[in-house]
Backbone as CSV, one residue per row, in Angstrom:
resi,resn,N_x,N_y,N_z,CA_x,CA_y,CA_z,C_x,C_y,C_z
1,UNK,10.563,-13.368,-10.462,9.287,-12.660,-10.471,8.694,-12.617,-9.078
2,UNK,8.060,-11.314,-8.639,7.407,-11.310,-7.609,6.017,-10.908,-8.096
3,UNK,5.253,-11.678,-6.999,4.119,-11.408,-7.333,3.014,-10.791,-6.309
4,UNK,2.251,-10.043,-6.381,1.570,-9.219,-5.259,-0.065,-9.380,-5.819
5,UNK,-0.764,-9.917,-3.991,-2.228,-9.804,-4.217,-2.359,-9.007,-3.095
6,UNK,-3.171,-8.290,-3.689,-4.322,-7.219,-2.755,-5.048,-7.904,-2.371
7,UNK,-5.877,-6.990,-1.198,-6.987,-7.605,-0.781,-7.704,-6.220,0.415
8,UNK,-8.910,-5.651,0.283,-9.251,-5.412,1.374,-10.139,-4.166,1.255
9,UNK,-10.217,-3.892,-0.127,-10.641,-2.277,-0.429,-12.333,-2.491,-0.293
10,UNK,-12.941,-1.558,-1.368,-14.294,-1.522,-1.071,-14.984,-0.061,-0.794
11,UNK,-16.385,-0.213,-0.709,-17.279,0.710,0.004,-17.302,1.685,1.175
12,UNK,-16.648,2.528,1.369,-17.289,2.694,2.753,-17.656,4.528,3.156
13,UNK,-18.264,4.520,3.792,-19.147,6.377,4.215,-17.805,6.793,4.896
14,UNK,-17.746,8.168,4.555,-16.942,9.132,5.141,-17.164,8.994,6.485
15,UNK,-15.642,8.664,7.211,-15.331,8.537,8.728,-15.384,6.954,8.659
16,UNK,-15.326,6.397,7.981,-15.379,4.441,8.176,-13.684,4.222,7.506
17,UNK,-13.654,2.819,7.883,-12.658,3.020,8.074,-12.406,1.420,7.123
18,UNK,-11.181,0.746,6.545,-10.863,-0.316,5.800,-9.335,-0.589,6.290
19,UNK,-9.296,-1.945,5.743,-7.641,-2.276,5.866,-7.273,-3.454,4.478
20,UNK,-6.309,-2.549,4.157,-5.465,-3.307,2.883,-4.792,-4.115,3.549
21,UNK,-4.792,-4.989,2.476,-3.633,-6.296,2.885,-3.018,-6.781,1.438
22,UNK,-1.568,-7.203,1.368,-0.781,-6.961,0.316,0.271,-7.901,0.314
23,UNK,0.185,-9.063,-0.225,1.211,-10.058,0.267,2.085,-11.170,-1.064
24,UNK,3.048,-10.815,-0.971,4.529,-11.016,-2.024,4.680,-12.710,-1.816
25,UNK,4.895,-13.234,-2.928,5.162,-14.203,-3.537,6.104,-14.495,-4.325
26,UNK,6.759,-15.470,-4.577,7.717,-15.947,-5.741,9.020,-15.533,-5.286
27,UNK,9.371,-15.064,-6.375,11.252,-15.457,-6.069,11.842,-13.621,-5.106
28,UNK,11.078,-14.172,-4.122,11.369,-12.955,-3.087,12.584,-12.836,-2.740
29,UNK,13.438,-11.897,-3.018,15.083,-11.645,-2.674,14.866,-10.401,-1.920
30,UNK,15.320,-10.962,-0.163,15.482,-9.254,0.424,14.433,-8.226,0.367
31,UNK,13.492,-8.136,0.577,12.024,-7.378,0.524,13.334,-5.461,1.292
32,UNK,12.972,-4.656,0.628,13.728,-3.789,1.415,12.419,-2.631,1.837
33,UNK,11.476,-2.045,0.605,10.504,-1.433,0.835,9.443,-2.193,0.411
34,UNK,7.860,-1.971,1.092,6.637,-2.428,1.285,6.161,-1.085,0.946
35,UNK,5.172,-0.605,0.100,4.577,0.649,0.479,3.250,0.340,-0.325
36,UNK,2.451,1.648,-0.437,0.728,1.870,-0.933,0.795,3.020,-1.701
37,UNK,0.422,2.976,-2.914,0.257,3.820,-3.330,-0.948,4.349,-3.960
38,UNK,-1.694,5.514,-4.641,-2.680,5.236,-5.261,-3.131,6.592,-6.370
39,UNK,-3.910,5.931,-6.698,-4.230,6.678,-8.305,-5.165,6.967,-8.062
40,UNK,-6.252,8.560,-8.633,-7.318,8.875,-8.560,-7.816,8.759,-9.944
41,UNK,-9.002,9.039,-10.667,-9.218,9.259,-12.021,-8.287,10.796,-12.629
42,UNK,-7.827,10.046,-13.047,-7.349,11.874,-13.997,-6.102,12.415,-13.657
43,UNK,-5.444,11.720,-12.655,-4.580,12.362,-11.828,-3.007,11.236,-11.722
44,UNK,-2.299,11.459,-11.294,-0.747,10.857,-11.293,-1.036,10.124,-9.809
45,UNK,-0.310,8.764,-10.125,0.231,8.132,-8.703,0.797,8.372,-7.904
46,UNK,0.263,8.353,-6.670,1.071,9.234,-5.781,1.155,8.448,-4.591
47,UNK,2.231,8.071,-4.298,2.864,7.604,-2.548,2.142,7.785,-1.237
48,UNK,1.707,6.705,-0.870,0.219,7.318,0.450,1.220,6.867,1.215
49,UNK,2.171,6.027,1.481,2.860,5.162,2.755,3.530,4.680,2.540
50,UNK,4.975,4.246,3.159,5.750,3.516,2.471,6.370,2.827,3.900
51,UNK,7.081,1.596,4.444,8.155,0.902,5.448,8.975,0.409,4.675
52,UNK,10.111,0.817,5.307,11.350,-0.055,4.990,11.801,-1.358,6.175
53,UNK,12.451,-2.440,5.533,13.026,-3.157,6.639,13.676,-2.652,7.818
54,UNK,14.207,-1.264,7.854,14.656,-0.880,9.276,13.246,-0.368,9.836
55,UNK,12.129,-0.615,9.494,10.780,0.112,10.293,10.702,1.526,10.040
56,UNK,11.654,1.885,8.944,10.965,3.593,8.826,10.096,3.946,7.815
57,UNK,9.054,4.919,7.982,7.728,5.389,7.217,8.288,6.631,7.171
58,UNK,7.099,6.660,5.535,7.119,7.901,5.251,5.425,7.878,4.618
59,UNK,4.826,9.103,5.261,3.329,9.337,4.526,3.085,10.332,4.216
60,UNK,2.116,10.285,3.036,1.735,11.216,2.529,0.851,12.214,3.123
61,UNK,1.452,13.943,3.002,0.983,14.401,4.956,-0.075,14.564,4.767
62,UNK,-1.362,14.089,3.546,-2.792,14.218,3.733,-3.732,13.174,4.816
63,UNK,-2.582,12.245,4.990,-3.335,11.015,5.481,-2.493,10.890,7.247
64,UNK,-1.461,11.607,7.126,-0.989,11.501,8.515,-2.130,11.322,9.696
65,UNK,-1.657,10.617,10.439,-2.330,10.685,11.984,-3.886,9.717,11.749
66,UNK,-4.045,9.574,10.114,-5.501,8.966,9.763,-4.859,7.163,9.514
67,UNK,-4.020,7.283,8.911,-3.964,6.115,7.918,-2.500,5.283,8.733
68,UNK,-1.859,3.956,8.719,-1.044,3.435,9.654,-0.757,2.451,8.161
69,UNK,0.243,2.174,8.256,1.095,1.008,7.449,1.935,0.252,8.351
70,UNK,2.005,-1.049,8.386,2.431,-1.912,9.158,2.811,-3.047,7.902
71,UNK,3.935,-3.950,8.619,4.247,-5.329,7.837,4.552,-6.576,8.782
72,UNK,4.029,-7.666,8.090,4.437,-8.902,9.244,5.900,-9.691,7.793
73,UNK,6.740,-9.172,8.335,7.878,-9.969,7.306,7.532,-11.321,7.419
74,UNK,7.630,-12.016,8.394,7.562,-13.582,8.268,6.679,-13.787,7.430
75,UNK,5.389,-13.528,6.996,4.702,-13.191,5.760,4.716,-12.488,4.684
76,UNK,5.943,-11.772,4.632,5.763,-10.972,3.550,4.419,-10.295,2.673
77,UNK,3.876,-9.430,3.661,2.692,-8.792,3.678,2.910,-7.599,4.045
78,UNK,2.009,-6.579,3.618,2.228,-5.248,4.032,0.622,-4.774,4.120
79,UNK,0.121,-3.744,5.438,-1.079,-3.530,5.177,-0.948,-2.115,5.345
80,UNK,-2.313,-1.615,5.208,-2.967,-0.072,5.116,-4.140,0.034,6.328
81,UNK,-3.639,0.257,7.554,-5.205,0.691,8.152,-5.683,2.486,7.632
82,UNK,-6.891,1.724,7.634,-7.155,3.594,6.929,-8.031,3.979,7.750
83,UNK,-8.111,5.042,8.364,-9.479,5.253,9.397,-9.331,6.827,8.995
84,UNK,-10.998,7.541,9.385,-11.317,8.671,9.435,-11.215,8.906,7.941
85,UNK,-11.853,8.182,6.781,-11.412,8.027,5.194,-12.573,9.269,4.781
86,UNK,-12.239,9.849,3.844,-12.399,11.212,3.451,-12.930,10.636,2.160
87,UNK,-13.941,11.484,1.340,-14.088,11.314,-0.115,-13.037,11.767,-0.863
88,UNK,-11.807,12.480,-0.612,-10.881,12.641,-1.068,-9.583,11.843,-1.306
89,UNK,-10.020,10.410,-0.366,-9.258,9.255,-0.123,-9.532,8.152,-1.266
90,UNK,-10.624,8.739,-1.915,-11.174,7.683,-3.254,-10.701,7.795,-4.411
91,UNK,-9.835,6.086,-4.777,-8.373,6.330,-5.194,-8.275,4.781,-5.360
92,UNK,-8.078,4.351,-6.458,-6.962,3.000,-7.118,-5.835,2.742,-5.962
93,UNK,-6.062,1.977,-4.948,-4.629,1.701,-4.398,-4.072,0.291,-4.657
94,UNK,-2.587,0.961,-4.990,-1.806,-0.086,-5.750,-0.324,-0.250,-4.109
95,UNK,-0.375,-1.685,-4.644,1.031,-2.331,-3.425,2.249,-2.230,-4.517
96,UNK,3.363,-1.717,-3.818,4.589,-1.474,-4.223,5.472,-2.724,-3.621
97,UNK,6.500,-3.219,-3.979,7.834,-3.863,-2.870,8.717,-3.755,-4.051
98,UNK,9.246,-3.039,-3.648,10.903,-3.056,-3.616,12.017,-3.818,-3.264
99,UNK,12.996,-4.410,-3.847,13.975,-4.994,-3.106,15.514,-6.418,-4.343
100,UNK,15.684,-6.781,-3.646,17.200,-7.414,-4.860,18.575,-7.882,-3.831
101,UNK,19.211,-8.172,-4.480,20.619,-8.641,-3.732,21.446,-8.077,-4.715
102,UNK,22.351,-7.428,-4.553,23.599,-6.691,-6.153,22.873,-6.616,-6.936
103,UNK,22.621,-7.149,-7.751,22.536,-6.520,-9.158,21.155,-7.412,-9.320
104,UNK,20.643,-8.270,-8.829,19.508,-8.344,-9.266,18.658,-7.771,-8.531
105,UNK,17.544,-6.917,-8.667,16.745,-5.393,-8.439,15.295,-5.941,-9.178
106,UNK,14.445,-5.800,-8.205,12.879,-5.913,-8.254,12.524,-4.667,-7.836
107,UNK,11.674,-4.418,-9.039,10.098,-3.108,-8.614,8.658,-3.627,-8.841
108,UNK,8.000,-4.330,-7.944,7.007,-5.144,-8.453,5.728,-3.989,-7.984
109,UNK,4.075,-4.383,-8.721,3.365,-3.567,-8.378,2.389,-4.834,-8.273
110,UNK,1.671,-4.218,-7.512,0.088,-5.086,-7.323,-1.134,-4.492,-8.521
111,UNK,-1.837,-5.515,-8.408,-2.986,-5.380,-9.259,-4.069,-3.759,-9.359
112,UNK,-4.088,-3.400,-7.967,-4.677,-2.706,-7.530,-6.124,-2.930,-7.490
113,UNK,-6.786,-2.419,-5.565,-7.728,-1.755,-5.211,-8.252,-1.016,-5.151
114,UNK,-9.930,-1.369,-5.334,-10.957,0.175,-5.641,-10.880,0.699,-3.678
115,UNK,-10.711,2.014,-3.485,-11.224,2.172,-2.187,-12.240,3.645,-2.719
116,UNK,-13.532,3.492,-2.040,-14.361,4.462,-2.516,-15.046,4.804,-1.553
117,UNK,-14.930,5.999,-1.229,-15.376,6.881,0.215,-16.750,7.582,-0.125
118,UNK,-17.988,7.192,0.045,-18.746,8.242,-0.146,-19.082,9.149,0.886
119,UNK,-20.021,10.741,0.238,-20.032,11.762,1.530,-21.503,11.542,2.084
């Protein structure tokens, strides 16, 4: 079992800015992807950011150039800087990790964070 706590969401006015923090526990085998994802009311989960252990990203191109995902492996943590946050950025964000050795295969999710942008 892996286990994932959030931490970091919250309040904040359009153009402010927050940082997620997202950090894996328990029987961690091989972490391969770290990513963020998030849910609006009414709407499907959708992929804001994702790193893999070779350091490659992929974002969702609403947030490009705004939002940064970074990981400190020796911690097994993954964060979200979010800057220039939009009321359109207000959204359930949930931590993803991915990862296994052969045949044993983890898809773990985090609890999820409120992030709420007002205009």
């Amino acid at each position: 079992q892996v286990q994932l706590v959030e931490s970091g969401g919250g309040l904040v006015q359009t153009g402010g800015s927050l940082r997620l923090s997202c950090a894996a526990s328990g029987n961690i085998l091989n972490i391969e992807v770290m990513g963020w994802y998030r849910q609006a009311p009414g709407k499907q989960r959708d992929l804001v950011a994702t790193s893999t252990s070779g350091s490659s990203t992929i974002y969702l191109d609403s947030v490009k150039g705004r939002f940064t995902i970074s990981r400190d492996n020796a911690k097994n943590t993954v964060y979200l800087q979010m800057n220039s946050l939009k009321p359109e950025d207000t959204a359930v964000y949930y931590c993803n990790v991915k990862g296994g050795l052969g045949l044993i295969r983890y898809d773990s999710w985090g609890q999820g964070t409120q992030v709420t942008v007002s205009s």
